[in-house]
C-alpha positions in Angstrom: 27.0 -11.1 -33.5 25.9 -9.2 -30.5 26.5 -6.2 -32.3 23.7 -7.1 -35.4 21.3 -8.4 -33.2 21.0 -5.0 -31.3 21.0 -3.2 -34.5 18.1 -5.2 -35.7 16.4 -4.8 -32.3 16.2 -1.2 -32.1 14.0 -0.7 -35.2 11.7 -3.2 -34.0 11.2 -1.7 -30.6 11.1 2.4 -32.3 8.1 0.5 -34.5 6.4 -0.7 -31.3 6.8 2.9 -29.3 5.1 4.3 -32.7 1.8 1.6 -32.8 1.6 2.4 -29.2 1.7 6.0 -29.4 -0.8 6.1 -32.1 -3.2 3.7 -30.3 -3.4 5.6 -27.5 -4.1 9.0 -29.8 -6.9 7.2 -31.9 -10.1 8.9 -31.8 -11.7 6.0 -29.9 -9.3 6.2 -27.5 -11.3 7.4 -24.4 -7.9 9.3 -23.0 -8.1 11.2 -26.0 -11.7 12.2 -26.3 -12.2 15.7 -25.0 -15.7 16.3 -22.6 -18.8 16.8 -24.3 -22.0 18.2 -22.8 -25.4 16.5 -23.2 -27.6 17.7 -25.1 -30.6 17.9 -22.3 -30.7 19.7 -18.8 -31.4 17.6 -15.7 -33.8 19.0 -13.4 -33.0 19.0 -9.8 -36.7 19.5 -7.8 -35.5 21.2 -4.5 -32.3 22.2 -2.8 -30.4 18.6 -2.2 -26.8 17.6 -1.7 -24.7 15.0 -2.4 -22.1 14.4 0.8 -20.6 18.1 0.7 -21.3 19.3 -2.7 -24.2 21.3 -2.5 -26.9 21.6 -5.4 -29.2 24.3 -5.5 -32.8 23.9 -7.7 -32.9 24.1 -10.9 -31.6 23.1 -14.4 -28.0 21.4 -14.6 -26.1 20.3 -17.7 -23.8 17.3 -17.4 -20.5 17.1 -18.8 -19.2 13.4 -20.1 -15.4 13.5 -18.8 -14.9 10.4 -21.6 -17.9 10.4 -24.1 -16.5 6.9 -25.3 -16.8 5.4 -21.4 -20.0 6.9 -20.8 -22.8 7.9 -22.2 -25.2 10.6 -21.2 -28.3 8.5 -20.6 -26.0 6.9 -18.0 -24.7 9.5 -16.2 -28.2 11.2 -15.7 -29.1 7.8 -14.1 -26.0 7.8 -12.2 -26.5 11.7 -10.9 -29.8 10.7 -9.8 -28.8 7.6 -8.0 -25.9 9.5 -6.2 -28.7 12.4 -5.5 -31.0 9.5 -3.5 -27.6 8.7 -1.5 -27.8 8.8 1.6 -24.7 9.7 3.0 -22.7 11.0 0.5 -20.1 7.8 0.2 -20.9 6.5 -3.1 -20.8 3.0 -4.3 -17.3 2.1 -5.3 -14.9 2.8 -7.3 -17.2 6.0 -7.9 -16.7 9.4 -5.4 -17.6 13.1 -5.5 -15.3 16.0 -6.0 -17.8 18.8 -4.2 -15.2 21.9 -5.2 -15.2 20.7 -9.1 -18.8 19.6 -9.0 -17.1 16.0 -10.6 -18.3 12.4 -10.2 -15.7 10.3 -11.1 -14.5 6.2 -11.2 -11.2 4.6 -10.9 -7.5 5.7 -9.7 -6.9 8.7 -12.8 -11.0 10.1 -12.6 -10.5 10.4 -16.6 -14.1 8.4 -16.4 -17.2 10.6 -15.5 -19.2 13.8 -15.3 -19.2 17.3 -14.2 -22.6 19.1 -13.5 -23.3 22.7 -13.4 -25.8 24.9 -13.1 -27.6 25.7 -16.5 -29.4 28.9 -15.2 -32.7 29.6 -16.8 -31.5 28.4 -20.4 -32.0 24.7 -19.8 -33.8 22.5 -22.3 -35.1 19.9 -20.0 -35.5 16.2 -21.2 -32.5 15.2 -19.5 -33.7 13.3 -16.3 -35.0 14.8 -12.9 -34.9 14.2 -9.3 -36.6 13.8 -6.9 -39.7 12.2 -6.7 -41.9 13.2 -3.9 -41.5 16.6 -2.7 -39.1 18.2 0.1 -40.8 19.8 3.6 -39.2 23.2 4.2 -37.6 23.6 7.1 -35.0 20.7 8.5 -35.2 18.5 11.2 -32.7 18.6 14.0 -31.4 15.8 15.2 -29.2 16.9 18.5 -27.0 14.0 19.3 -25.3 11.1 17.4 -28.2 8.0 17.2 -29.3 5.3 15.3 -32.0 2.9 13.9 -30.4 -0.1 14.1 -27.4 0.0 12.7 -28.4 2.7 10.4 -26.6 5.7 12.0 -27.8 8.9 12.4 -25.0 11.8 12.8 -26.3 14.9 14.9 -27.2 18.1 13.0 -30.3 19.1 10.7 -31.9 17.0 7.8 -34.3 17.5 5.1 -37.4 15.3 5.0 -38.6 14.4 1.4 -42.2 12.6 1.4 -42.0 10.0 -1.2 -46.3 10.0 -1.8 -47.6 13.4 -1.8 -50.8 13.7 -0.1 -50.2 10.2 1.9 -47.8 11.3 4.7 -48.1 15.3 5.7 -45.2 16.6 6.6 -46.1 17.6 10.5 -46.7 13.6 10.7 -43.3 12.6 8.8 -41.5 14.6 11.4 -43.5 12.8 14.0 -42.4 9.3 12.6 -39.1 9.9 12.6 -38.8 11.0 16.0 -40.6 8.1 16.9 -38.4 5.5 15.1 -35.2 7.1 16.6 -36.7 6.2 20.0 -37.1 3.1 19.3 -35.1 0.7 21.6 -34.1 -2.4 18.5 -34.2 -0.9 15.3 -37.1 -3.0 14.5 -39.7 -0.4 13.0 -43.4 -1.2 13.7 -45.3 -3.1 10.5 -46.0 -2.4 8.4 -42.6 0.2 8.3 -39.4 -1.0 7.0 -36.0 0.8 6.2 -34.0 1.3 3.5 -30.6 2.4 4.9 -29.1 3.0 1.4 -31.4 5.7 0.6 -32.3 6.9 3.9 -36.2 6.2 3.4 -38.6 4.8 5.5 -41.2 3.0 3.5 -45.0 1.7 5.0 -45.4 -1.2 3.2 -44.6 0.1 0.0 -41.9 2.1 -1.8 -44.5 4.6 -2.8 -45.7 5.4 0.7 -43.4 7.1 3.4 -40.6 9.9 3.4 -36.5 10.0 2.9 -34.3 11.8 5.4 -31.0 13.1 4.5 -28.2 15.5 6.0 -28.6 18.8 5.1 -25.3 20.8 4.2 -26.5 23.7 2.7 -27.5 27.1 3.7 -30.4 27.7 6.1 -33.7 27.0 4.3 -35.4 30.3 3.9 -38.1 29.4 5.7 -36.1 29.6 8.5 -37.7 27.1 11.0 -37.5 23.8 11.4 -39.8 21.2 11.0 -38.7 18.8 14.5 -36.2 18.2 16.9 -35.0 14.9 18.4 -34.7 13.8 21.2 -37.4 14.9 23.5 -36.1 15.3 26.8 -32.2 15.6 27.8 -29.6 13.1 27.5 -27.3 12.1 30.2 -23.7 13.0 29.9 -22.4 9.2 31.5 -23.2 5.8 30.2 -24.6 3.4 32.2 -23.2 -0.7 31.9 -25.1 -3.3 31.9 -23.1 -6.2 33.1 -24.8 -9.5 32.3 -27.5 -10.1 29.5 -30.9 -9.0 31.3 -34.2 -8.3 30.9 -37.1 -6.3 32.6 -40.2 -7.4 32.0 -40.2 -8.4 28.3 -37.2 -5.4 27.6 -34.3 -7.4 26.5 -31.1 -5.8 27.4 -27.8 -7.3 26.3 -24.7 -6.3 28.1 -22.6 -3.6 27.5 -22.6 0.2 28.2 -26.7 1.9 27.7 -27.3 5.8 27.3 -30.1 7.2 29.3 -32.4 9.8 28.4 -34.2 11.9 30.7 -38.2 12.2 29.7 -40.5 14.9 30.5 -39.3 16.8 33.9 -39.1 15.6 37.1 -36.1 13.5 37.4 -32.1 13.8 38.0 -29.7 11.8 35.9 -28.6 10.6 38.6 -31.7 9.4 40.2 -32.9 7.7 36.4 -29.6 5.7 37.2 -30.8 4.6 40.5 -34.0 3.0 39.2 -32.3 1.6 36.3 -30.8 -0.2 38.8 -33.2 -1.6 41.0 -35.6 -2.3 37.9 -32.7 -4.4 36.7 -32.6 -6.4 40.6 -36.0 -7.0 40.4 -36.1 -10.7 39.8 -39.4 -10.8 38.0 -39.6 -7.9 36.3 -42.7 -6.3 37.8 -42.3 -2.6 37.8 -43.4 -0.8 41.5 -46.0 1.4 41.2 -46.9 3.9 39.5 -44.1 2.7 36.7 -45.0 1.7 33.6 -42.5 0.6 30.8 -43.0 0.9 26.7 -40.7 -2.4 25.7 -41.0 -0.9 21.8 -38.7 2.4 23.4 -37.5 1.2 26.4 -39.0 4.1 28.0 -39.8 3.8 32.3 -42.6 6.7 33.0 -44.0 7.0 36.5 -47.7 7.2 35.3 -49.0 8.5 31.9 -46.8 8.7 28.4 -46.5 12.5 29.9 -45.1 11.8 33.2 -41.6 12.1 34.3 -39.4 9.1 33.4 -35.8 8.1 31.4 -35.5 6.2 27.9 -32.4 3.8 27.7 -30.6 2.8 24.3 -27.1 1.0 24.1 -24.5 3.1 22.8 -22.0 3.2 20.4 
């Protein structure tokens, strides 16, 4: 009886290992489809990256890895979305191959797109990026900092205004410094930040510039167009013990970074008057100090004078 019933069996399961074999050949099986190339060219404006993979300007074709998963509409969409990232880690499950030039989803990567270079043969109609338009040079940040917790890793970034003819470029530079001395993260109105994008925004997404890490080779230009932080930062951290305040400077406990402004002072003297501004039960500042709560910046005298900025750090 045993016997028969595995004879009868053994048909039945060949017949199953055949349906499943075919199912997973059929043409509209998205394992099966081989890549197909879009029709239209997407236009990249400027130089821009994406984490490492660097992308030169210029026409690219897109590849669909499984033309029955996606279509090319959406990955145009998606490559310019990725090309507005940030910092390079893309929303899950999707990441960035930068040797293959691949933007895949899921554990195998069967699902997405390769881009490449078209040369001068593209067609165009295919999407573009970005709007706005890029400031040559790069900006060099010179230390890990932050805007709140948006985190800004040292080396040099691009600047990309986002309304030509609003914001110059000289004065996009000149915000940005400013915002990564400010003490809270909390940017002046009418300013606001979008840390998914990198772009800080005056009241409008139409109005302001983007800032993003630059990977690739030095612009030709060859200069830069700012450098952060003015002044020299102090190799020891200074701790705050209690929850304080100076004045109306907030400062929570925990360890502070101090900045030396101007010239005039020793790290170790900065710490020194930390200190006895912190003592000072009513927050009055001897003369001539004056303190700017919006950087946390002690000058003795003008905005020019010799002082220290202090920031917690991470």
């Amino acid at each position: 009886m045993v016997a028969a019933m595995r004879e009868r069996t053994r048909p039945l399961l060949l017949a199953i290992a055949v349906l499943t074999a075919a199912a997973l050949g059929a043409p509209g099986s998205a394992s099966a489809q081989a890549p197909s190339t879009c029709p239209s060219t997407f236009e990249v404006l400027h130089d821009d990256t994406v984490g490492a993979l660097y992308l030169p300007r210029g026409a690219y074709t897109i590849t669909l890895l499984s033309p029955g998963a996606l279509s090319c509409a959406e990955a145009a969409d998606l490559f310019r979305q990725f090309l507005e990232d940030y910092d390079g880690r893309l929303p899950r499950p999707w990441v960035v191959d930068a040797q293959g030039a691949a933007f895949t989803r899921g554990a195998n990567g069967s699902v997405g797109f390769l881009v490449a270079s078209a040369g001068t043969g593209g067609g165009g109609g295919g999407g573009h990026h970005p709007t706005g338009a890029a400031c040559p040079g790069t900006f060099r940040v010179l230390h890990n900092d932050y805007i709140g917790s948006f985190s800004i890793p040292k080396g040099n970034y691009r600047i990309t205004l986002l309304g030509v003819g609003r914001i110059s470029c000289s004065k996009a530079s000149a915000y940005f410094a400013r915002f990564l001395e400010d003490y809270d993260g909390v940017l002046p109105r009418p300013w606001f930040l979008d840390t998914e994008t990198g772009s800080f925004l005056r009241g409008s997404r139409n109005v302001g510039f983007r800032i993003k890490k630059w990977v690739g080779p030095v612009h030709p230009s060859g200069g830069g167009s700012g450098v952060h932080p003015s002044g020299s930062r102090c190799p020891s951290t200074f701790r705050v013990l209690n929850n304080d305040r100076i004045g109306k400077l907030r400062l929570r406990k925990g360890p502070y970074r101090i900045t030396l402004v101007n010239r005039g002072l020793s790290c170790g003297r900065a710490s020194q008057l930390f200190t006895s501004f912190l003592r000072d039960y009513e927050g009055t500042l001897p003369r001539p100090w004056r303190l700017n709560v919006q950087t946390a910046t002690f000058t003795r005298g003008g905005s020019r004078s010799a002082g220290f900025r202090v920031k917690p750090a991470r």
